[in-house]
N, C-alpha and C positions, 0 to 999 in steps of 0.2 A: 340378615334382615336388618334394614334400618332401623335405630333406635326414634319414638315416636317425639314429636316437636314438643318440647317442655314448654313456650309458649303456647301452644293450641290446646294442651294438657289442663295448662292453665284457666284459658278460656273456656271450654267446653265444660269440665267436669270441676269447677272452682265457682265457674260467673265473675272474675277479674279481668280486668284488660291489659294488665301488665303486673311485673315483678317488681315489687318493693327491695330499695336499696339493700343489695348485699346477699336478696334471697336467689338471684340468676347463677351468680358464679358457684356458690355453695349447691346447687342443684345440678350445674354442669360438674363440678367434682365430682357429685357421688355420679355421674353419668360415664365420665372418662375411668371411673377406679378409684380415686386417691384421697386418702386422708382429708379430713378439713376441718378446721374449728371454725364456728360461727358464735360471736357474741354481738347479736342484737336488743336493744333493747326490746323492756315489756311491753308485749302487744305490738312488735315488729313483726310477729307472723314467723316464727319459727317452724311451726308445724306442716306450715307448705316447701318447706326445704327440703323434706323427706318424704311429704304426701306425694309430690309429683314426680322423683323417681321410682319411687314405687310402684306407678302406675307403668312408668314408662322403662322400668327393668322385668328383667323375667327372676322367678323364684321369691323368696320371701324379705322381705327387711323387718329385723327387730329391732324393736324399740326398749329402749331401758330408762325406764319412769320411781320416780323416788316414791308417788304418794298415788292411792290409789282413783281420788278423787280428778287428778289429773290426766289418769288414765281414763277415765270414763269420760273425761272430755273430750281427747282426743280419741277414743274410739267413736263415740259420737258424731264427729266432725269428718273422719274417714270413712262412715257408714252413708252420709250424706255425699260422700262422693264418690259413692259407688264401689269403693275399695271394700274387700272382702278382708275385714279384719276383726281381728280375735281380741281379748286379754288374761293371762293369767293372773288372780290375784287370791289372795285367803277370804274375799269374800264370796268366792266361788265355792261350789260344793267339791268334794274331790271329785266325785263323777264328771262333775263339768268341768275342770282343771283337764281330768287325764282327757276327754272329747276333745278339747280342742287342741291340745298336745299331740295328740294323733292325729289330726285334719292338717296340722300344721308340716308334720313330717311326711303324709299324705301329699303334699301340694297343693292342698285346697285353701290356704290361707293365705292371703299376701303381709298381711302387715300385723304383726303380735307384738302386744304391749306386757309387758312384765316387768318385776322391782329386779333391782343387781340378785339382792339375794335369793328371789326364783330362781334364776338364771344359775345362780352358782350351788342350788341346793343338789344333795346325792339321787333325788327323783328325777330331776331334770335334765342336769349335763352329761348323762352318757346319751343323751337326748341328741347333741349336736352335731356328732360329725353325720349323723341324716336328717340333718335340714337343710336344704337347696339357699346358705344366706348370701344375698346378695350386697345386703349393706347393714352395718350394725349400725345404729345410733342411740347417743349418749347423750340422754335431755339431763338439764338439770344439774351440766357435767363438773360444777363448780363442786358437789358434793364429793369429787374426787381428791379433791385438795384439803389437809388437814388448814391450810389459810383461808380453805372457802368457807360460807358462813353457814353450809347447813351441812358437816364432814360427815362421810359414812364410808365406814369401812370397807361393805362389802366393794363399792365403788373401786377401790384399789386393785381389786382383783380380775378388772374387765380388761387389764394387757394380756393376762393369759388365756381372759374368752377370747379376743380377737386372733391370737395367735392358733385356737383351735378352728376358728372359723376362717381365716384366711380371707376374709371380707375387707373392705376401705371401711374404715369408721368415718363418723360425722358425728361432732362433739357440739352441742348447743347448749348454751347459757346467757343470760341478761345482765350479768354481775360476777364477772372476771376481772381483779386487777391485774397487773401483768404478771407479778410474782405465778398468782394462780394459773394464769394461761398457760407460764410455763411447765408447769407441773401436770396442768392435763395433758399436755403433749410428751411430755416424759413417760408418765405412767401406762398412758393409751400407747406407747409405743410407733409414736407417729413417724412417718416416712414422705418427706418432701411435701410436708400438707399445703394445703391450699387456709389461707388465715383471712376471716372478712370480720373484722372489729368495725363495728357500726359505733355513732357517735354515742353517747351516752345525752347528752344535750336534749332537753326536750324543753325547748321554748315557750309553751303555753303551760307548762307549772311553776305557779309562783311556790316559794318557799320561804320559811320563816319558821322562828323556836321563840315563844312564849314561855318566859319564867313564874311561874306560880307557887308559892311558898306554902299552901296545904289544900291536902284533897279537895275542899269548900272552895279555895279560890281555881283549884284546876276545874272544876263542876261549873261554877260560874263561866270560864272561860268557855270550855263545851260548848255549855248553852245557848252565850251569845252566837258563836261559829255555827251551829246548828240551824239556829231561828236565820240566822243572815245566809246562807247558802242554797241556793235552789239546786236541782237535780239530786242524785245517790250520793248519800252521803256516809262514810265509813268512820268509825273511830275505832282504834285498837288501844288496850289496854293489856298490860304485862301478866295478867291474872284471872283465875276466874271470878274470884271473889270480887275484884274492882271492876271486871264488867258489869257482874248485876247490883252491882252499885251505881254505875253508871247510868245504866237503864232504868233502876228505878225511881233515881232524882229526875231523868229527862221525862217520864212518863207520868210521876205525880204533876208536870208544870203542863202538862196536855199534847206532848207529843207521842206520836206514834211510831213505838223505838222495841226493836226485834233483838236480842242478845245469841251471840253466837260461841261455844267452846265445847273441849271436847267432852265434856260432863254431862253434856244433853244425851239423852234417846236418840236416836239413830235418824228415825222420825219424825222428831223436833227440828233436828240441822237442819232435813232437806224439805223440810219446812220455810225453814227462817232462809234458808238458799234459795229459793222460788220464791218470797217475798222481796229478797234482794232484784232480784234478777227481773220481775212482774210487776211489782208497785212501780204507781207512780212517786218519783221525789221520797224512795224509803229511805231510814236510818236503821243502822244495823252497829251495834257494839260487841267487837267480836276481839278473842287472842286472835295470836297468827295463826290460830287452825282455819280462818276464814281467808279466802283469797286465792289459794291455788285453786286452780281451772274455772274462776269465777271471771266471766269477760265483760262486764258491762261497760258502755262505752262513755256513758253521759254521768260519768260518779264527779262531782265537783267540787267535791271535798273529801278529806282523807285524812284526818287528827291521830298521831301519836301520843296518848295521855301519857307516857314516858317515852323518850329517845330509847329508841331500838341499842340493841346490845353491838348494831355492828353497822358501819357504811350499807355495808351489802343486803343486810336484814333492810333496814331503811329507805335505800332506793327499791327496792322491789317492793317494797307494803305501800309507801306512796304513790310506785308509779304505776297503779288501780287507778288512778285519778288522769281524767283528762285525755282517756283512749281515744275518743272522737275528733280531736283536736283543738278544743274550745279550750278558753281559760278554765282551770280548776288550780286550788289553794292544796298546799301540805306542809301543815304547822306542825312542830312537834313542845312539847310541854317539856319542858324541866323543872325540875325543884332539887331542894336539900336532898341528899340521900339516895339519889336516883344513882350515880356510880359504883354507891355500896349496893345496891341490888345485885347488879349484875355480877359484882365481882361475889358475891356471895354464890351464885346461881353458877360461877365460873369454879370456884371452891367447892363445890356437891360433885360438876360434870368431867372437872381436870384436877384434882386435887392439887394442893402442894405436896412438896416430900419435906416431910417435917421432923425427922428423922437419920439419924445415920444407919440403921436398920434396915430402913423403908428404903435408903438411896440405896446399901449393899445389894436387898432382894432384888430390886427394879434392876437394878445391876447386871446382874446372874441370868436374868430372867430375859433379859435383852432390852425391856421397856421403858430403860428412864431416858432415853435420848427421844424416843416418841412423849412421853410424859411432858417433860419438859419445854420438849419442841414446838405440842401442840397448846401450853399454857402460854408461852410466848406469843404466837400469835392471838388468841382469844385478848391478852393483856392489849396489845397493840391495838385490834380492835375497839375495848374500849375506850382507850385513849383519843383514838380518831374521834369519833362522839363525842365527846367532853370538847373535844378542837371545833369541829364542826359548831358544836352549841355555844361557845364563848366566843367564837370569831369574833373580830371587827370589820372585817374585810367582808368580801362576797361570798354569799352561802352557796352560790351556783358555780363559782369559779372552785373551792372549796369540795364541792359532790364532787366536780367532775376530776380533778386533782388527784383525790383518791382510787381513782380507777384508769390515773395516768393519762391524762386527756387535759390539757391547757386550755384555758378560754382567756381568750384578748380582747372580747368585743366588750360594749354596753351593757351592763346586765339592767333591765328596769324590772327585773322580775325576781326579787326578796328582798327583807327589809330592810338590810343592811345598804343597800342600795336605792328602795324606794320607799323607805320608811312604811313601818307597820300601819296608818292610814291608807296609804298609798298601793298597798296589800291587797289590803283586807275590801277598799273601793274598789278592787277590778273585778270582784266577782259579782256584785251587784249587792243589791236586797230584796229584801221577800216581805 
């Protein structure tokens, strides 16, 4: 039987008229069988590189989602097109868990969304050699890499799901340097893939880092950004404490400003997410728990009250901003002190070995080459940041640099290039 035209797939059950750079070849891979890594940027429409083989393969395709909120986006968006898809998650009851576990080896499921470590848990994987998979995919797949910026272990262990499965994987992320890419394809065990690296360039984000020397003058800076920005405006802060600090200087001067982290009720969040997503012109000060599977198109502004801990953390929080295509701003604040955070935050989550003791155990143990290995990168990491923030040169030639991508052209778009007037005037006022 003919496999069905991924163009009409498209049209019919999408309502698009064509495939977005990068998303055709990576849809005919997983159509012929074969590996592929896809790194397109945020809001390049990942999600239809897998939606539309799915439709158009027989048996199931899995999905392996880092965060649960992302999954319920994407099962959202796959219900909407008709695709009969599942998710496993720990917000599910076990009853509902083992249901759709069984619908799924049944054949009544085409498309199921679960974390690595679903996947690799002792309930689940003797689960797989009866499920009919046709294509595994790997969102998120930077998390593979102890150099990507959000490492998870269980991750590491999907060379030997796929080798149970016997399926073409499809590895999708928006923030792969090339170090990392190599390393998904290592670990994924890839075999002759198919590679579609989208630019990272996104021309309608201006960019620029504002120096502010204490909280009072980073608040003052907020507020002006705030008052001057029309459409959704985001700002992230390292904390939850300095969120609702945030919010409640912005709200004592008469704006109306929604705080997002993971401290809230459950209730409160998807709350403060449907005010994001339904207000007109909202403001939302949130950590990074805000922003996965959140799509809004017309956010035109996107403030880091501290430089993110990593290249890769940074362009994906900013590039929330400017989904529709319109000019949108993504400043980030620095001050005194802000490198010591992180490395503080990197000393809790990689410690050093501070010890001859501590090296011999690690030793013994087999861990201090992973120890070590993954401190050196988190270091580098913040290093990059600190470059990025001092620059002289172009902040946009700079981003893309670090994810291996040259730019030669004009940049008019960051300060360093059009001066922080010149910035701050493209986005209008209000």
């Amino acid at each position: 039987m003919a496999t069905p035209d991924p163009l009409q797939i498209l049209r019919h059950r999408f309502g698009f008229p064509a495939f977005r750079t990068g998303q055709r070849e990576l849809v005919d891979a997983a159509l012929a069988g074969r590996d592929a890594l896809g790194v397109l940027p945020t809001g390049g429409g990942k999600s239809l590189c897998f939606q539309v083989p799915c439709i158009a393969l027989p048996g199931l395709t899995v999905v392996v989602s880092p965060l649960i909120s992302l999954m319920a986006d994407q099962l959202r968006r796959a219900r909407e097109a008709e695709i009969r898809a599942e998710a496993i998650h720990s917000g599910l009851s076990p009853e509902r868990r083992e249901a759709v576990a069984r619908a799924a080896v049944a054949g009544e499921v085409e498309l199921l969304l679960l974390a690595p470590e679903r996947l690799l848990a002792p309930s689940f994987e003797p689960l797989l050699p009866h499920l009919k998979v046709s294509l595994l995919v790997i969102d998120e797949a930077h998390c593979i890499s102890c150099w990507g910026h959000d490492f998870r272990p269980a991750y590491r262990e999907l060379g030997r799901i796929r080798r149970r499965l016997g399926a073409p994987v499809q590895a999708l992320t928006a923030t792969a340097t090339p170090r990392v890419r190599s390393e998904i394809e290592e670990i994924l065990e890839f075999r002759r893939p198919v590679r579609v690296v989208g630019s990272f360039d996104r021309d309608n984000l201006l960019w620029a880092v504002r120096t502010a020397r204490s909280p009072a003058e980073r608040n003052r800076i907020l507020y002006t950004l705030v008052r001057r920005a029309p459409g959704a405006r985001l700002i992230y802060a390292a904390t939850r404490k300095r969120v609702e600090r945030i919010r409640a200087f912005l709200a004592r001067r008469g704006l109306r400003v929604e705080a997002y982290h993971a401290g809230l009720p459950e209730a409160e969040r998807t709350r403060v997410q449907a005010f994001f997503m339904e207000a007109t012109g909202p403001v939302v000060v949130a950590t990074n728990a805000f922003g996965m599977g959140i799509d809004r198109s017309d956010v035109r502004l996107v403030v880091h009250d501290q430089l993110s801990g990593s290249l890769e953390d940074y362009y994906q929080e900013a590039g929330r901003a400017g989904r529709d295509g319109e000019v949108a701003l993504c400043v980030g604040l620095r001050g005194p002190g802000d490198g010591g955070v992180h490395r503080a935050f990197l000393d809790r989550t990689h410690p050093p070995v501070r010890t001859p003791g501590e090296m011999a155990r690690l030793w013994r143990e087999g861990g201090l080459g992973r120890r070590l290995e993954r401190r050196r990168a988190q270091l580098a990491k913040i290093r990059a940041v600190g470059r990025y923030a001092e620059t002289r040169g172009c902040r946009r030639a700079a981003l893309l640099g670090w994810f291996g991508e040259k730019w030669t052209g004009r940049c008019t778009r960051c300060d360093r290039c059009s001066g922080w007037p010149g910035v701050l005037g493209a986005i209008g006022s209000r």
